[in-house]
N, C-alpha and C positions, 0 to 999 in steps of 0.2 A: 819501720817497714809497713808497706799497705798493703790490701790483697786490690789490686787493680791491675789495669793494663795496662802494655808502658806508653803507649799512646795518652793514658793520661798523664802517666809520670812526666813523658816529656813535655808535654801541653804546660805542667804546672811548672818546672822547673823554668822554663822560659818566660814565662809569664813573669817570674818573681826575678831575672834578671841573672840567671844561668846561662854560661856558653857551652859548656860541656855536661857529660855524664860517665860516669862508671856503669856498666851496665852487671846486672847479677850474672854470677857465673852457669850460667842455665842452659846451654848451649840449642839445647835439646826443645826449646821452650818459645825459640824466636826463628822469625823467618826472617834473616840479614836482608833481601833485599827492603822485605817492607820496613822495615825498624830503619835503614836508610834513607827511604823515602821518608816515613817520620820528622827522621833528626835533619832532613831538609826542608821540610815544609816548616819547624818550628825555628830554624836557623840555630841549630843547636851540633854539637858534632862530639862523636864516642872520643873518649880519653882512655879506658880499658876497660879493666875489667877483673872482681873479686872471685876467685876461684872458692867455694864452698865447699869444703872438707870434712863431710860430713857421712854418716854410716859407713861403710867400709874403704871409704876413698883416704890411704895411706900412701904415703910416698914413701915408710920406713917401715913397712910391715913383715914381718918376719916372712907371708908367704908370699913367695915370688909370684905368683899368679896375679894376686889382689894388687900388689904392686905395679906388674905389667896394666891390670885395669886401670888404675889410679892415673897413672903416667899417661895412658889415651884418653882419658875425662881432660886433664890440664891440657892437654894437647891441643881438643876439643874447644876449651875455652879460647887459648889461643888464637886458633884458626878463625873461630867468630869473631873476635878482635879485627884481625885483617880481616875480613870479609867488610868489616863498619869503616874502617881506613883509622882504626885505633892505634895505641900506643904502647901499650904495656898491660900485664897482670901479676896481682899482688899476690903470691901462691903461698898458704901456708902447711907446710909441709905434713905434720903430722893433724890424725883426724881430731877435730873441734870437740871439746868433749871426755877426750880419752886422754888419762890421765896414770895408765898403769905400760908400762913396758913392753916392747914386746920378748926383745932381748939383749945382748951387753949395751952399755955404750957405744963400744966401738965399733961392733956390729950394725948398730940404727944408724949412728952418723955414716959410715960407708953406704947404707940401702940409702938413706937421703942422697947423699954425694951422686951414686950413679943413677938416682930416677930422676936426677935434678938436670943431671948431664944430657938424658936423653930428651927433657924438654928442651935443655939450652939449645941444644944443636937444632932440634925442629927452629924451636922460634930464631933462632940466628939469620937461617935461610931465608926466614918471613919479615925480618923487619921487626920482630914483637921484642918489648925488652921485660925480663922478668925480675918482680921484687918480692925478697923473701921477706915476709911479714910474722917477726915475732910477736904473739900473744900474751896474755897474762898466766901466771901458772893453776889458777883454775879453770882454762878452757883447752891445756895443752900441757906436756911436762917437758915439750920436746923445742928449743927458741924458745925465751923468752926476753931475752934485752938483745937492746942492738948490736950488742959486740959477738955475740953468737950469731944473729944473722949477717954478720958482717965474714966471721968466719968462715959459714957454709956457704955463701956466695963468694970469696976466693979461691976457696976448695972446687965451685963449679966453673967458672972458668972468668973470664977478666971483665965480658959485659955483664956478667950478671949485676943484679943491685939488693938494694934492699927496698921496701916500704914503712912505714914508722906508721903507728897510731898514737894520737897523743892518750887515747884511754888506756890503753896497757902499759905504755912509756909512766903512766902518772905513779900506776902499781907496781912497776918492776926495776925502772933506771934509779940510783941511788942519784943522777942529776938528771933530768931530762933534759934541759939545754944541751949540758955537755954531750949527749946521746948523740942530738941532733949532729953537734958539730964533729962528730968522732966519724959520722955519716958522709961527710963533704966529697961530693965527685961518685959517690955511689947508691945517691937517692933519688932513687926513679919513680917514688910516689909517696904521699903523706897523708894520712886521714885524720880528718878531725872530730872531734868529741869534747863534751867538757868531763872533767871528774867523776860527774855522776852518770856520766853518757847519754846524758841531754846535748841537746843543740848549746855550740859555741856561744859563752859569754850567761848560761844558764848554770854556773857552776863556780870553782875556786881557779880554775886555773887562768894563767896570764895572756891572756893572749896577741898581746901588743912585743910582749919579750919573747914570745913563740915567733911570731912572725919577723923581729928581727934579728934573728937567729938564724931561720931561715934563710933570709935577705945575706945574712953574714957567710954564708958557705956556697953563694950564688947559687941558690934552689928558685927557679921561680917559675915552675912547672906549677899542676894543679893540684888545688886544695882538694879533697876529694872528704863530704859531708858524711859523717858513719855513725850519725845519733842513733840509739836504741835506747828510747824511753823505759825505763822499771814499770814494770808490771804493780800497779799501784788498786786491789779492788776494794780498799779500806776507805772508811769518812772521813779521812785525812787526808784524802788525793784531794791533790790541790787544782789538778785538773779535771772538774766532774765530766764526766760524757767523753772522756779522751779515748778508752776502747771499744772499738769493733768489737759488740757481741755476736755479731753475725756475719763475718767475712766472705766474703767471697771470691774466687778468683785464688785462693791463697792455695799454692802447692806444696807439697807434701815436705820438700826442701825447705823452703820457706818456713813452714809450719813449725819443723823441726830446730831451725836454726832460733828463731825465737823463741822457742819454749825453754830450748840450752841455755839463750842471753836472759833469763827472766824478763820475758818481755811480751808482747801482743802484740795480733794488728791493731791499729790505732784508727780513730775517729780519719776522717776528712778535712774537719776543720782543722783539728791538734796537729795533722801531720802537716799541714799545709803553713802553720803557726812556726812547726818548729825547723821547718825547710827556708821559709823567709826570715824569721830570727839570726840563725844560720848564715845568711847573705847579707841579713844588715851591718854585723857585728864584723865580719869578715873584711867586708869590703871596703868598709870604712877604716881600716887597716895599714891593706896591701897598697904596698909605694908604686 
């Protein structure tokens, strides 16, 4: 992640041979129609959009108030999607970070079940499709493999989906293929990462047996790029000059979410390195 504007983001993504974007869940932060104008002038067009669940945005929260918030931020995102003539958001339910309960089991999964229900119905009406995005269990204690968010999206009702990352899939599914294809018919979005959460093909994982994998459960929707470089300020970075000592543009969300994933804004050249990295390895790929 960079602290810029997305007028550069989308500038750069196009340039390196992007058709789409995910845009951050910020709702608050963009003016839909110019960010359309944008993604026209670059010949680029919104694919969704990552809900950020962050400070007291809970979808399972014991108080019913914070919850009612929670549910109109996702709402929110939502909306901005259709407002870009997008497709979907990857919503992860409990907040990024928090890792202690709030009350039973069977309590949290019901508070998830009915705040989940109250976005389905919104997005239902709009067109938006939502995928619940299991995490790893140190950024969440709430989803973490796909057969749990496989669960709580038939619990919400029959369009919902899920989304998969392959960086938490690597830490939590005992197969990750098998994940993929336990997924089939209810994957409305995929992120990619390698192992170490660098950019595709910078890491262990396969990504030729990922993608036909994918190919095998007729997925061929968008890849959706979700590297977060490690926070490297030792003599051992391999990449010297790759952080942003002096950001700018970087909001408070932002700010926050990276310093959760051990991570930074990153250089210009680095992030631009590991955005085309990214699309070489990919694309060279996809059938």
């Amino acid at each position: 992640m960079r602290a810029e504007t997305i007028e550069t983001t989308i500038r750069r993504a196009s340039s390196l041979g992007y058709t789409k974007i995910e845009i951050a869940g910020s709702p608050e932060h963009y003016d839909t129609k110019e960010v359309r104008k944008l993604l026209k002038q670059y010949g680029l067009s919104c694919w969704g959009s990552v809900t950020l669940m962050l400070g007291d945005r809970n979808l399972l929260a014991k108080d019913e108030a914070q919850r009612s918030k929670s549910i109109q931020y996702v709402k929110d995102v939502a909306r901005m999607v259709k407002e870009l003539d997008g497709h979907m958001i990857s919503v992860v339910p409990g907040t990024v970070g928090k890792i202690i309960p709030d009350g039973r089991p069977e309590e949290e999964w019901q508070w998830a079940i009915d705040s989940l229900q109250d976005v389905y119905h919104y997005t239902q009406s709009s067109g938006i499709l939502i995928g619940i995005e299991p995490i790893n269990r140190f950024e969440t204690y709430f989803v973490n493999r796909g057969d749990q968010a496989l669960a709580l999206a038939a619990a919400v009702g029959p369009d919902c989906g899920v989304c998969l990352d392959t960086f938490h899939m690597n830490i939590e599914e005992d197969d990750l293929y098998e994940a993929i294809k336990r997924a089939k018919g209810k994957l409305v979005g995929f992120h990619v990462a390698d192992n170490n959460r660098m950019a595709p093909g910078m890491g262990t994982l396969n990504w030729s047996k990922i993608l036909e994998t994918l190919d095998q459960i007729g997925y061929n929707e968008v890849l959706s790029v979700e590297f977060c470089s490690p926070l490297d300020r030792t003599p051992a970075n391999p990449y010297p000059n790759s952080i942003d000592e002096h950001p700018e543009n970087l909001s408070p969300e932002q700010k926050k979410f990276l310093e959760d994933h051990g991570s930074a804004s990153v250089s210009e050249e680095f992030y631009t390195m590991l955005t085309q990295k990214s699309f070489e390895i990919l694309s060279k790929l996809i059938k």
